[in-house]
C-alpha positions in Angstrom: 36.0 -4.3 -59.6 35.4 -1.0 -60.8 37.7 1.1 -63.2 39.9 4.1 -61.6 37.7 7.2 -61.2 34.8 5.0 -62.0 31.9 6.2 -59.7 29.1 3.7 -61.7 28.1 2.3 -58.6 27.3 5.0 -56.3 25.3 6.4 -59.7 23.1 3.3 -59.2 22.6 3.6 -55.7 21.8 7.3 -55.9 19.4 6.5 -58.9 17.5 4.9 -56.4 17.0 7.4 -53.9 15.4 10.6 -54.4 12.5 12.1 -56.5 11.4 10.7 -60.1 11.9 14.4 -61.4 14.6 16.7 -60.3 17.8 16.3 -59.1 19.3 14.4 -56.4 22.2 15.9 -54.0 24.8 13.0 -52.8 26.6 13.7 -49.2 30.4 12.3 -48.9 31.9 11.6 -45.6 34.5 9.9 -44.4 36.1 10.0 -40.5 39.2 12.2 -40.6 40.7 12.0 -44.4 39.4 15.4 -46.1 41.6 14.9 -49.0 39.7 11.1 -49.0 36.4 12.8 -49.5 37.2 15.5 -51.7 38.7 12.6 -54.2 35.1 11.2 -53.9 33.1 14.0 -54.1 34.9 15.1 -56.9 35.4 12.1 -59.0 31.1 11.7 -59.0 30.9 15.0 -59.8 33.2 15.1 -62.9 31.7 11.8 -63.7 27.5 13.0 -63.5 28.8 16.1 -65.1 29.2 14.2 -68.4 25.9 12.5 -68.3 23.8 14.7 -67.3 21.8 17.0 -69.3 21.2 19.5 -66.4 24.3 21.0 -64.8 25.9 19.5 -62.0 26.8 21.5 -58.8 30.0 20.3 -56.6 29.1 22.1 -53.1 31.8 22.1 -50.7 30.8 22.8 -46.5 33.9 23.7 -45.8 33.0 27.2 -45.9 35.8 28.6 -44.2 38.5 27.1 -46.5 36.8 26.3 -49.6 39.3 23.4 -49.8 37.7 22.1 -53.3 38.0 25.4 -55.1 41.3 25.8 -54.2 42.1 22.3 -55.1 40.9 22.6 -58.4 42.2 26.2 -59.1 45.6 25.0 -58.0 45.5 21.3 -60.1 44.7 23.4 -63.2 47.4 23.2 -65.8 46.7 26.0 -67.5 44.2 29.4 -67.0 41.5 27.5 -69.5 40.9 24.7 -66.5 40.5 27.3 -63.4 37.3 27.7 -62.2 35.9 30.8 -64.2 32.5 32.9 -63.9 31.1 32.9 -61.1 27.1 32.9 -59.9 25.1 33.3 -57.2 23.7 30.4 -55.1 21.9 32.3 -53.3 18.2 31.2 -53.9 14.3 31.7 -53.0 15.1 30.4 -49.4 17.2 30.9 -46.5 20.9 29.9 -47.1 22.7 26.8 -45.5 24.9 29.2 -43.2 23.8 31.7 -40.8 26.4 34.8 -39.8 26.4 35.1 -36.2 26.7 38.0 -34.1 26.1 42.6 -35.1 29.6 42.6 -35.3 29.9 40.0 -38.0 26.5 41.9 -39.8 28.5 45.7 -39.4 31.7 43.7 -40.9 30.2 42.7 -43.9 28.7 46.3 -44.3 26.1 46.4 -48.2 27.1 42.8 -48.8 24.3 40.5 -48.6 24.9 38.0 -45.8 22.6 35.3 -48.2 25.2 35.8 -51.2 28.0 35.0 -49.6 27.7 31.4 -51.3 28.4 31.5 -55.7 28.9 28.9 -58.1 31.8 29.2 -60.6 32.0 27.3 -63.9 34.5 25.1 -64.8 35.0 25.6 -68.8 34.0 23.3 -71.0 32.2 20.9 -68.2 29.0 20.5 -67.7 29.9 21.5 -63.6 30.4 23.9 -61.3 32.1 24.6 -57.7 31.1 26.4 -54.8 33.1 29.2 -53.4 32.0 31.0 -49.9 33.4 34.4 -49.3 35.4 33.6 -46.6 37.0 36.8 -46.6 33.9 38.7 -45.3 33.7 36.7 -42.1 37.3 37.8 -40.1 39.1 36.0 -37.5 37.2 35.6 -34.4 33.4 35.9 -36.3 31.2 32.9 -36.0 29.6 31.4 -39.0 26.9 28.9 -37.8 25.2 26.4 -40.3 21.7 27.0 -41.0 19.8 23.8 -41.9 17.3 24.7 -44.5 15.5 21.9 -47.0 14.0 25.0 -48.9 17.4 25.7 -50.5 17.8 22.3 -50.9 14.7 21.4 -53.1 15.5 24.6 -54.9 18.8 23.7 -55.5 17.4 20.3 -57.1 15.1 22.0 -59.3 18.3 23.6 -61.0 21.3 21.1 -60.7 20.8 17.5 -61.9 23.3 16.4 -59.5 24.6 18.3 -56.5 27.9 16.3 -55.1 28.5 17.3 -51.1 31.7 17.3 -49.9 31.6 17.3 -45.8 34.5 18.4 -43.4 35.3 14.9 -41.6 33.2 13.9 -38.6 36.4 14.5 -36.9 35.9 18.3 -37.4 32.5 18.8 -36.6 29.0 18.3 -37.6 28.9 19.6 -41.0 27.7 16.0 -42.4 25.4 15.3 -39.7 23.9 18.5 -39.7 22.6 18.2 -43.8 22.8 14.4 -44.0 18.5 14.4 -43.7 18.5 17.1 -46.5 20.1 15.1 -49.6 19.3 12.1 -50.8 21.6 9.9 -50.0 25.0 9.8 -47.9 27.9 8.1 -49.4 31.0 6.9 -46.7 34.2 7.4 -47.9 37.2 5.1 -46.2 40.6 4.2 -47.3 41.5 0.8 -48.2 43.5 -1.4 -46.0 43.5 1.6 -43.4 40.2 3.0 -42.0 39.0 0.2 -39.7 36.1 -1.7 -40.0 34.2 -0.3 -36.7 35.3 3.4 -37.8 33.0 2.5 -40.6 30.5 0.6 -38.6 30.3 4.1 -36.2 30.5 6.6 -39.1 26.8 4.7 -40.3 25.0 4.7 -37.3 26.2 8.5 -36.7 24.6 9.3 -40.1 21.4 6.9 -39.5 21.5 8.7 -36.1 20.9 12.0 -37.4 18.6 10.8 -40.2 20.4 10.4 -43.0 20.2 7.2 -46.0 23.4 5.5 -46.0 23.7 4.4 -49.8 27.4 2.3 -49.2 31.0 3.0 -48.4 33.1 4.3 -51.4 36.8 2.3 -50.6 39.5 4.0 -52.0 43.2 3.3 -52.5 42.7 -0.1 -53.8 44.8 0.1 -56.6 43.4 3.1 -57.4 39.4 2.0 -57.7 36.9 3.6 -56.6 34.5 0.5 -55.6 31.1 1.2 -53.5 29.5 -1.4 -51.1 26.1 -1.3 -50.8 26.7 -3.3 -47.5 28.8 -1.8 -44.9 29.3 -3.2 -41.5 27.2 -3.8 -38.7 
């Protein structure tokens, strides 16, 4: 059984996956607990963050509510631990969202519609979390993901690790639309509550759609974290 917060085994799996060189970007998903696979996605991140020697990136798809940077602004104790400087994701390649529609492009007026996406720091770690500019896309604007392994690769060449966190399958496609692009898609499902074919259909969707299913991450188990590289058929 693995420690609390300990995320050794999915850091095996992962280091199994992926290209010798460069980083490797891990997807979490779970059904319909977002607060499930934020916990995931953000204890691996915290956890690579003090191995590895390149920085981490802790990318959130939840582009409209940036649910992990408010998390994490909100958990700090003090104005030391908040995210802090912030950096541009935007790199040589077409971004992983798409703004849809002249009205949306007039809206947003001299702002670049590929640097809506930055990377803040979090002091004294070796990480950093994403934060979308929700505010430049208003009520009633469409904001289409745009699946592009360009940024990807890119993104590996500067992060060591890049930790996904996906909206549940419950609320859209965000997962199945990036799940071929990383290297490996983690499920996330709570202990003695997500049923066993709820995890049997969450791997076939993400097989389905390409992706490499490393395990399922069970939380709530007395507060482990414990992967399975075996999940149910």
């Amino acid at each position: 059984m693995s420690r609390p917060g300990d995320y050794s085994g999915v850091l095996r799996a992962a280091g199994r996956v992926g290209a010798p060189t460069g980083g490797r970007a891990i997807l979490f998903v779970t059904p319909d607990d977002e607060a499930l696979v934020r916990e995931a996605a953000t204890g691996f991140a915290r956890m690579v963050a003090g191995r590895s020697e390149k920085p981490v990136w802790l990318l959130d798809l939840d582009f409209r509510g940036n649910s992990v940077f408010h998390h994490l602004d909100a958990m700090a104790t003090k104005d030391a631990e908040r995210p802090g400087r912030a950096f541009s994701a935007a790199l040589d390649a077409a971004p992983l969202y798409k703004p849809v529609g002249r009205r949306l492009i007039a809206t947003l007026g001299n702002v670049n519609p590929a640097k809506l996406l930055s990377l803040h720091e979090l002091p004294g770690q070796n990480l950093f979390v994403s934060r979308f500019r929700a505010e430049a896309i208003v009520e009633g604007q469409k904001l289409a993901l745009n699946r592009s392994p360009a940024w990807w690769q890119a993104a590996k060449g500067k992060a060591g690790w890049i930790s996904v966190h996906a909206l549940p399958l419950s609320q859209g496609g965000a997962a199945l639309s990036f799940c071929r692009d990383v290297d490996g898609v983690v499920l996330v499902v709570q202990a003695d509550v997500t049923p066993l074919e709820d995890v049997a259909a969450m791997r076939e969707e993400v097989e389905a759609a390409g992706g490499h299913v490393l395990g399922a991450v069970m939380l709530g188990l007395r507060g482990d974290a414990r992967l399975f590289a075996r999940v149910a058929a």
